[in-house]
N, C-alpha and C positions, 0 to 999 in steps of 0.2 A: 450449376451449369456454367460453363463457359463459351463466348462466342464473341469472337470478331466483331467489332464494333462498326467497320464498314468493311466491305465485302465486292470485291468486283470480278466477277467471273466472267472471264473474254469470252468471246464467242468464237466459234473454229470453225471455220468461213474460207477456203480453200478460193483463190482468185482464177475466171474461168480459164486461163491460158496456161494451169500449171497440174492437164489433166494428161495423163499418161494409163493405157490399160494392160493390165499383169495379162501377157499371152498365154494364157491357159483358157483353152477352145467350151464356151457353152457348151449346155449337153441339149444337142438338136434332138433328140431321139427323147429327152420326155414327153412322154403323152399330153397334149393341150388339157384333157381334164383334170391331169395330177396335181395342175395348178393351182384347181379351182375347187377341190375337194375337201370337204370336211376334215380340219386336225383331228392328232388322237384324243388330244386334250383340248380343252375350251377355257380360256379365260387366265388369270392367274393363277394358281395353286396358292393355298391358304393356309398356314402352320395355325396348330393351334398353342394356344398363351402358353402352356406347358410344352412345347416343342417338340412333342412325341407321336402327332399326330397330324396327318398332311389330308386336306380336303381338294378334291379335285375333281374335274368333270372330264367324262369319259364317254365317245358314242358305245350305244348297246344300239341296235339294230334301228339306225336309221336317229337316234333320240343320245341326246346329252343326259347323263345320271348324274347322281352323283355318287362318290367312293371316296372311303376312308382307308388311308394305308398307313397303317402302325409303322413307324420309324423302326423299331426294333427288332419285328420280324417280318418287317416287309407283306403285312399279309395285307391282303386289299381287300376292302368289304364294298358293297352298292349297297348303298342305307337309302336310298330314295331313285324311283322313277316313275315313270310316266309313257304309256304306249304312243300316246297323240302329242305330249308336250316335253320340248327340252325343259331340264332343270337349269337355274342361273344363279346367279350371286350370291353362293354361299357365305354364309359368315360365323364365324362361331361366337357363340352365348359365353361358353366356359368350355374347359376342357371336356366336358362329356356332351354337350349339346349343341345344337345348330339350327339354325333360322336359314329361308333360302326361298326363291320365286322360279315363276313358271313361265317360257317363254315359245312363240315356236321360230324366234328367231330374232335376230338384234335389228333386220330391214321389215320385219314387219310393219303392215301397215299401223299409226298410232292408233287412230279412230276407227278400226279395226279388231286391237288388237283385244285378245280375251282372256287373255293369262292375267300375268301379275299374281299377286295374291301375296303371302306370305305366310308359310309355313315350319313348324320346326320338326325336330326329331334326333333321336340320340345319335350318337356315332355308332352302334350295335344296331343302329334301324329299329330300335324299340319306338315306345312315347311319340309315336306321329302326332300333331295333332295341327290341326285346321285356325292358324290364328287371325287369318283376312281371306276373306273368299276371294277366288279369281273375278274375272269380270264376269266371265262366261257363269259361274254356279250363283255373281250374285241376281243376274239378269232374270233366270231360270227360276230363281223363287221372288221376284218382283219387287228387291230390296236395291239400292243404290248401293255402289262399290264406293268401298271405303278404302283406300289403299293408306298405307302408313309409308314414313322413309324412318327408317332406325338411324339415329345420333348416335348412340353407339352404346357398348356394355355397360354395365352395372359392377361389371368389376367384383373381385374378392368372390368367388366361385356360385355369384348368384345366378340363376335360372332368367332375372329379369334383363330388359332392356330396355332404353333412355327414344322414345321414337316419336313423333310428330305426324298430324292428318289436319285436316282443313273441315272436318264436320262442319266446325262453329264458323267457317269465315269460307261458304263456297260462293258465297255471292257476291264478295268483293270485288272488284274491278280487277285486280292482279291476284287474285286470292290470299289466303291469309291463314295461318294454324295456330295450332296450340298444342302444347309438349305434356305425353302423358308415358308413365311407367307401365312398361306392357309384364306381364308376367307367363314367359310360354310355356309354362305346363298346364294354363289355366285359358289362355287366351285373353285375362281378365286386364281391363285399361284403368290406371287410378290417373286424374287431371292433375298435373303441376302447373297449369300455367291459370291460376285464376286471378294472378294479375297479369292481362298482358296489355303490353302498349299498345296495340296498334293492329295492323294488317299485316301482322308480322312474318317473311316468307322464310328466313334462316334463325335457327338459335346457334347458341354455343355454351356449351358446358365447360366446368371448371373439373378437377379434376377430384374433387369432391361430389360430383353429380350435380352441385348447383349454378341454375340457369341463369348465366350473367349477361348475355349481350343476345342483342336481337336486332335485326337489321329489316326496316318495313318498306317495303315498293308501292305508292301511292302514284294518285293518279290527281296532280294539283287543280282545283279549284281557277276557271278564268283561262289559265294559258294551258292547260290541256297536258302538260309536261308532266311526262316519269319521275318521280323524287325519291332519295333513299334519305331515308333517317337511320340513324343509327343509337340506340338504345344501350345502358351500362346500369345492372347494379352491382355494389359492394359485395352485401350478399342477399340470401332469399329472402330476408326480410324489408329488405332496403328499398325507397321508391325506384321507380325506374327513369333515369336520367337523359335527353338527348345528347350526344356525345359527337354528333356528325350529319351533313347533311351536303347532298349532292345533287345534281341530274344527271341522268343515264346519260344526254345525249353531250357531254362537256366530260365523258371521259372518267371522271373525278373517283367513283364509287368508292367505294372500301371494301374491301374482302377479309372479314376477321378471320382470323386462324387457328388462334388458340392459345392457351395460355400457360407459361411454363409450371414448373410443378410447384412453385412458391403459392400459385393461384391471385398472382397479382400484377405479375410481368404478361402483359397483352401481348400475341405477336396481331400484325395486320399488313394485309399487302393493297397497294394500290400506286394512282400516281399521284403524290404529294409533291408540296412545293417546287411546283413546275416544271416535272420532270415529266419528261417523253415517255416513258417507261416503265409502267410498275413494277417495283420493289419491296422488299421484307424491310417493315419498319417497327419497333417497341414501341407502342402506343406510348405520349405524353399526358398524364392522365392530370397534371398541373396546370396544363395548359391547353388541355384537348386539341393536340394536333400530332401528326406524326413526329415522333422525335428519331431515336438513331435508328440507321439505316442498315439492315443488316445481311442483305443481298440483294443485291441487284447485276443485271447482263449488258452487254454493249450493245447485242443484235435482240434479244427478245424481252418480252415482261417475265416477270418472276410475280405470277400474282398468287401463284399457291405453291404446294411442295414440299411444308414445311415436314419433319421425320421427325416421330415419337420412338422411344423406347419405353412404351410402360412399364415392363419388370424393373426396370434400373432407372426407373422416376428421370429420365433424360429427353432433353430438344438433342438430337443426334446430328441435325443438319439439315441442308433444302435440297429440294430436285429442283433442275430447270431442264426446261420443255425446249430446248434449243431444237437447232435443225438436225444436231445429236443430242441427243439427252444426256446430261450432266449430274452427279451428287456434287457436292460439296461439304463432307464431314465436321463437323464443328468439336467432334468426341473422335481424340482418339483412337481407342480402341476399336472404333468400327473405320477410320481409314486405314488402319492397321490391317484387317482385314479384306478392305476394299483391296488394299496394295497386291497381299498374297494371292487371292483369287485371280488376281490381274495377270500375277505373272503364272498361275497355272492355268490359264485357260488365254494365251497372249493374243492378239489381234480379235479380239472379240466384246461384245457388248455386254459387259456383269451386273449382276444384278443379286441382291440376295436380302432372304428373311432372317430374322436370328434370335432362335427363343434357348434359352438353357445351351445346353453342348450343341444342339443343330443349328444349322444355316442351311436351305432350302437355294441352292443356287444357279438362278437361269442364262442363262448363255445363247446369245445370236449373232452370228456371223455373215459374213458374204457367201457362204457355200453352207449357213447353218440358218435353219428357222427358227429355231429354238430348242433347245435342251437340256433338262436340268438334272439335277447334279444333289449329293447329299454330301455336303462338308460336318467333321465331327470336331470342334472346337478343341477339343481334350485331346484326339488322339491324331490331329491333324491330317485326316484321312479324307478323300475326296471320290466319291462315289455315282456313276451314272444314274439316274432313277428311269428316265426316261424321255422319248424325242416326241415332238409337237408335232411334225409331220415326218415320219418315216419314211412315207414314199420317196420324200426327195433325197434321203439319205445319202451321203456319198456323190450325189449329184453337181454340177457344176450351174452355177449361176452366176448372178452379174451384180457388182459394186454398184451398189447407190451412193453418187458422189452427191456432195455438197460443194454446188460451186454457187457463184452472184456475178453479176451484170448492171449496169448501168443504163434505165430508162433515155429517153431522148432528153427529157426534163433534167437530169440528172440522181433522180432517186434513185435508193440501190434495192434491187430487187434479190434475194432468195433465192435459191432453187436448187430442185435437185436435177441429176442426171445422170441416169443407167444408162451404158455403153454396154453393147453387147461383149461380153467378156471372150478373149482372143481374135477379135478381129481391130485390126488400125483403125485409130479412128481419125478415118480419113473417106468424106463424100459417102456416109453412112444416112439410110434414108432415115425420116427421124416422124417420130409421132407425138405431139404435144398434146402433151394429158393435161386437161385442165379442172381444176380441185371444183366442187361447190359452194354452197354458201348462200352467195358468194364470201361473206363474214364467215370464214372458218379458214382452215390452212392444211397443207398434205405434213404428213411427219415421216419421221426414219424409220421406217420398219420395214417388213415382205410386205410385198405386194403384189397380187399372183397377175394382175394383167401387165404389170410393168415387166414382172421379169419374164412372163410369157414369149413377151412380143420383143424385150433381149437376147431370149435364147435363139429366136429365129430372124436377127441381123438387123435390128432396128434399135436406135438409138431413142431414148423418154426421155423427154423434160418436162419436169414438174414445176413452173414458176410459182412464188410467191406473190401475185402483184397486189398494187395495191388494193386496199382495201381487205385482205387476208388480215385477221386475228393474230396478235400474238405477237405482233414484231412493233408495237409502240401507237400511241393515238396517231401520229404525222400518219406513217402509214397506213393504214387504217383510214383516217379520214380525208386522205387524199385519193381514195376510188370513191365519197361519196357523190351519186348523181354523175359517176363517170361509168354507167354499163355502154356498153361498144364504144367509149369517148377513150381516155386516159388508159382505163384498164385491162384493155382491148391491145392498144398501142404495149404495156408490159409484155404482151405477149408475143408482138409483133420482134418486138425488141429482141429480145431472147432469142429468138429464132436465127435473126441476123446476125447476131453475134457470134452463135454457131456456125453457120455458114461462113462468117468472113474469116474464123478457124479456121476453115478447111475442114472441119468436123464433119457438118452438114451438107447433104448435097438438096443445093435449091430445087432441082426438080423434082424433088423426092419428099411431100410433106405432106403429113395427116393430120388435120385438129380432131381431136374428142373430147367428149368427157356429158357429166350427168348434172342433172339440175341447173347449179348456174353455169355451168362447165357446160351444158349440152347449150345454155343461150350463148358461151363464146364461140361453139363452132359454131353456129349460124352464124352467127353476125360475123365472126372472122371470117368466113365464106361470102357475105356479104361486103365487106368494108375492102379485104384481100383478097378480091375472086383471082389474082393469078397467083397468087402467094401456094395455095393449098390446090394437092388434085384428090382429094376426099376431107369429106368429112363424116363422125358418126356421134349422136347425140341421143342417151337416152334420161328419160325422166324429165328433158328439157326446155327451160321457160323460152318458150318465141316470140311472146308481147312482156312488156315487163308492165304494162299500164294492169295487165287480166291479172296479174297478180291482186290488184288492190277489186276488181269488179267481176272477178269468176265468184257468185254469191256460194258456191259448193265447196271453195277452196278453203281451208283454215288460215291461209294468212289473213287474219284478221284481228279485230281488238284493240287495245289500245296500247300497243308495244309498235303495230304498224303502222295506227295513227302518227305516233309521235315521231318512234326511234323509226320507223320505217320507212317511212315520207322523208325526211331526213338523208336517209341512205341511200333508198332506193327514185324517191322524186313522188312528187306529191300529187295526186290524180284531180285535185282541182284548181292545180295554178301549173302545172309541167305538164300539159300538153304537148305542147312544141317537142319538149323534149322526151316526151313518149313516143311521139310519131317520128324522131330521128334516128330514134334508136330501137325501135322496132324490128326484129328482122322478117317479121312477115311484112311488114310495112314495105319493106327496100327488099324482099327476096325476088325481086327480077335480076339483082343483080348476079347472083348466084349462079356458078358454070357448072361446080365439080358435085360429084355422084355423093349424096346421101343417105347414109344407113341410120335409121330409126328405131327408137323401141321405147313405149309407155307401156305403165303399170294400169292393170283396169278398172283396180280400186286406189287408184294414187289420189290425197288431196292435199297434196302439197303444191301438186304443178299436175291439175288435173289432164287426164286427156285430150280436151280439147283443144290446149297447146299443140300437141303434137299434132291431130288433124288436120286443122287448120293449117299448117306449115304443107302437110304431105298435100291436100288438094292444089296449095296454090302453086308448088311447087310440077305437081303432075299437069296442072292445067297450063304452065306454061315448057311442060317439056322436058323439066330435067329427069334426069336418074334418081330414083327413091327407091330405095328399100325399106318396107316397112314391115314392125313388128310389134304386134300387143302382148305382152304378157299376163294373161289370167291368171286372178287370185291376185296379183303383186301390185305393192302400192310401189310409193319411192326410194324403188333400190330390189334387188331381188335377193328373195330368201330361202329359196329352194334350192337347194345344190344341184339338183336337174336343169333350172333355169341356169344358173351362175353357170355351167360348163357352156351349157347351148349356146350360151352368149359369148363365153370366150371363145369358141370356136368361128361361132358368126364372126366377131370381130377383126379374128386372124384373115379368113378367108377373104372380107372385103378388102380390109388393109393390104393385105399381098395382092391382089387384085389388081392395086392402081398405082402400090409403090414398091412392090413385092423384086424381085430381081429380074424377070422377066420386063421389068419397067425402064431399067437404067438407060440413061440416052449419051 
């Protein structure tokens, strides 16, 4: 293998003053629910090792299948479904078999939820067989669910697979597994892990099948702190060595990755020697510490990504997870091919599989959701297979820019921003969608409420502020202990900024969004009562203290003790700063009209968040609209609901910044 010894992938970061939009008029005339509708396909499509066979998920009445369509004569089979439950994550065993779970939906409630399981079966839909019951069938016969995650094949056209469960380690503090060989025509488990180190939550295989690195999450003795160890043997017979040690809450971790095909060369990503940033390092295994550096970004971490080619024994390259997603080829032959697809499918976002003479290739655009495509290596041929959402075919939509901003502080904030496509952008009323998490981040892709409320003359900003994932510890730990303080102000910022464009028209502004997104419209309601004339918050925290003392809630344990008190502010020494930041606390300050909606089984940000907000809000007067969603925890999973709610949301939002508003 070959690979650039140091590796620096810029980030493409468009500065906000050099935003112009292509006059070609949205298409006002889609239906609000087209947006919000089920694609034809679910998830990625999945070539199998011998490249003749594409697995993919497809609704049959109302339910994701799944279906196998032979390369060669295009014939498409459903080898698996389910009247009550979507099928999900297919994977293939070998060329003739597949493994795959049960879902009724990806917003499901967790503690809830009654799928899961793992199942296989041939690609002809023969040999079903039952390898982990769901929650629901184990519940029903009075046995505890055993759920596995698969490491991955066995390789060389075996039946088995390489997978891990926590039988032996459920009472650990962070839990803890052990790595056994599943065999699916049998369902039969053989233990590989009868020496293990520890409380062990990840392994890593070599490409031999042998378990070389194990990475443990303990819960230290005295100071209470998260620790990761990190574990190395030579090979299966060898003791097991510590190799690495961290605390979650200093940033530091390691993420192994995997090892190239020599089975000695370690890749690992994290942030070493004091870099802001994780990056791709080759383990130094002379001196246990990260040695060369083998990718790394300006604007985000690169802490996974790394690309295998099994058939051709290759490290191919790394993805990064930018605010555009990026490959970077280290072979080759596959930028060779990156290059050609590029220029056959030009202004668009590529992507593709590639086993034997096939490449499996997806494409999405400003006017495309996604669509893929059958490239034939040999005969250079390039072929539609099929579009991810039809309905909007042909239809006109709006660019998700990448633009950034500058906080009052000076930090540089992220963001994207949909301009409704053929209108000036100029005194455009604007709705800032604010992501969750709050530790998480928005990415590039569709997004049906952003381009909804595009097509109908409303400008989205998506900020990154701080304390979003993904763009460096600074960041990151510069929103800790700042909910409504610092990371509030990201928001404020952003807005301004558009405004003193001329982009924005100041009387024309809506905050939303869900979970932590639904406590910034409050509190930005609270902190900016003239800033905003709506807001709309569903799923969303109103006390950030109920977090740590809603006894029904699962934020709990010792992830929250440590890392969470940390992040979020400690409920036996932050008081003060509970009750500052409270938006129930301070919602007298609050002028503008509120639209509401919790889930009725949410336990992530139970209902009585939102309750609580809606009385005290009604008791002193304001505008509430309120909505519960039955059955739905945090987030909705019903395609009924999802329209309802995009509809809802259009109708309030036009309401009070709609065109009938302008002054």
């Amino acid at each position: 293998m070959k690979y650039t010894p140091t590796l620096t992938l810029l980030a493409l970061l468009l500065a906000c003053g050099g935003m112009h939009a292509h006059f070609a008029h949205a298409d006002e005339t889609i239906p609000i629910a087209d947006f919000f509708k089920k694609s034809e396909f679910s998830g990625s499509p999945t070539l199998s090792p011998d490249g003749q066979n594409l697995a993919v998920l497809t609704p049959r009445n109302g339910r994701f299948v799944l279906a196998i369509i032979n390369l060669e004569t295009r014939a498409s089979t459903v080898v698996a479904s389910d009247p009550d439950w979507d099928v999900t994550s297919p994977l293939w065993v070998n060329n003739q078999r597949l493994v795959f779970s049960i879902s009724k939906g990806s917003s499901e409630v967790m503690e809830k939820q009654t799928g899961g399981g793992l199942f296989a079966v041939n690609r002809d839909g023969s040999a079903f067989r039952i390898l982990v019951a769901s929650v629901k069938d184990a519940m029903s016969t009075g046995k505890p669910y055993k759920p596995v995650q698969v490491l991955k094949r066995v390789g060389d056209g075996s039946n088995d697979l390489i997978v891990s469960n926590n039988e032996r380690g459920s009472g650990a503090d962070l839990g803890a597994s052990d790595v056994f060989r599943m065999d699916t025509t049998t369902g039969r488990k053989t233990l590989l892990t009868f020496d293990n180190p520890g409380a062990v939550s990840d392994w890593l295989l070599d490409h031999d099948n042998v378990i070389r690195v194990a990475s443990a999450m303990s819960v230290e003795d005295g100071s209470k702190r998260i620790k990761q160890t990190v574990y190395y043997r030579e090979e299966d017979k060898a003791p097991w060595k510590p190799i690495y040690q961290a605390y979650a809450t200093e940033g530091k971790t390691m993420n192994p990755l995997g090892f190239d095909f020599d089975n000695k060369t370690l890749f690992v990503a994290g942030r070493f020697n004091g870099r802001d940033k994780a990056g791709v390092h080759i383990w130094d295994f002379s001196g246990n510490k990260a040695g060369d550096l083998i990718a790394e970004d300006t604007l985000v971490d690169v802490n996974n990504g790394l690309l295998f080619d099994y058939a051709r024994k290759k490290i191919i390259g790394v993805q990064v997870d930018g605010m555009k997603p990026t490959k970077h080829y280290f072979d080759p032959e596959y930028a060779r091919l990156q290059a050609s697809l590029n220029a056959s499918l030009p202004n668009e976002e590529v992507n593709f599989q590639w086993r034997g003479d096939h490449a499996v290739v997806s494409a999405t655009g400003v006017n495309n959701v996604g669509k893929l495509y059958l490239f034939n290596t040999r005969k250079k041929t390039l072929e539609p297979l099929y579009s991810v959402m039809p309905i909007l075919d042909g239809k006109k939509l709006s660019e998700q820019k990448v633009i950034s901003y500058q906080a009052r502080d000076g930090l540089n904030i992220p963001a994207y921003l949909t301009l409704p496509q053929g209108r000036a952008p100029k005194a455009l009323p604007l709705v800032a969608y604010i992501h969750g998490g709050p530790h998480s981040r928005d990415h590039f892709q569709y997004d049906p409420l952003s381009q909804m409320l595009a097509s109908r003359g409303y400008a989205v900003l998506q900020p990154q502020f701080r304390m979003s994932t993904g763009f460096g510890w600074k960041h990151h730990t510069a929103g800790w202990k700042q909910w409504g303080l610092s990371m509030q102000d990201d928001i404020t910022d952003g807005i301004e900024e558009l405004v003193r464009q001329g982009i924005v028209d100041r009387k024309r502004v809506c905050i939303i969004g869900a979970s932590y997104g639904g406590y910034a419209t409050m509190y930005g309601l609270v902190k900016n009562p003239d800033l905003y004339q709506c807001g709309i918050n569903w799923v969303g925290v109103t006390d950030v203290k109920m977090l740590f003392t809603v006894n029904w809630s699962d934020m709990s344990g010792p992830v929250m003790d440590d890392m969470g008190a940390k992040m979020h502010g400690d409920p036996k020494t932050d008081d003060a700063y509970f009750q500052k930041v409270s938006a129930i606390g301070n919602a007298a300050r609050i002028k503008a009209p509120v639209l509401m909606a919790y889930g009725s089984e949410d336990m992530r940000v139970p209902l009585i968040h939102g309750e609580k907000m809606r009385d005290q809000l009604r008791k002193q007067g304001n505008t509430v609209e309120w909505m519960v969603m039955t059955g739905e925890g945090h987030g909705w999973a019903k395609e009924s609901n999802r329209i309802l709610w995009g509809e809802t949301v259009f109708r309030f939002i036009d309401r009070y910044i709609g065109p009938g508003t302008a002054r």
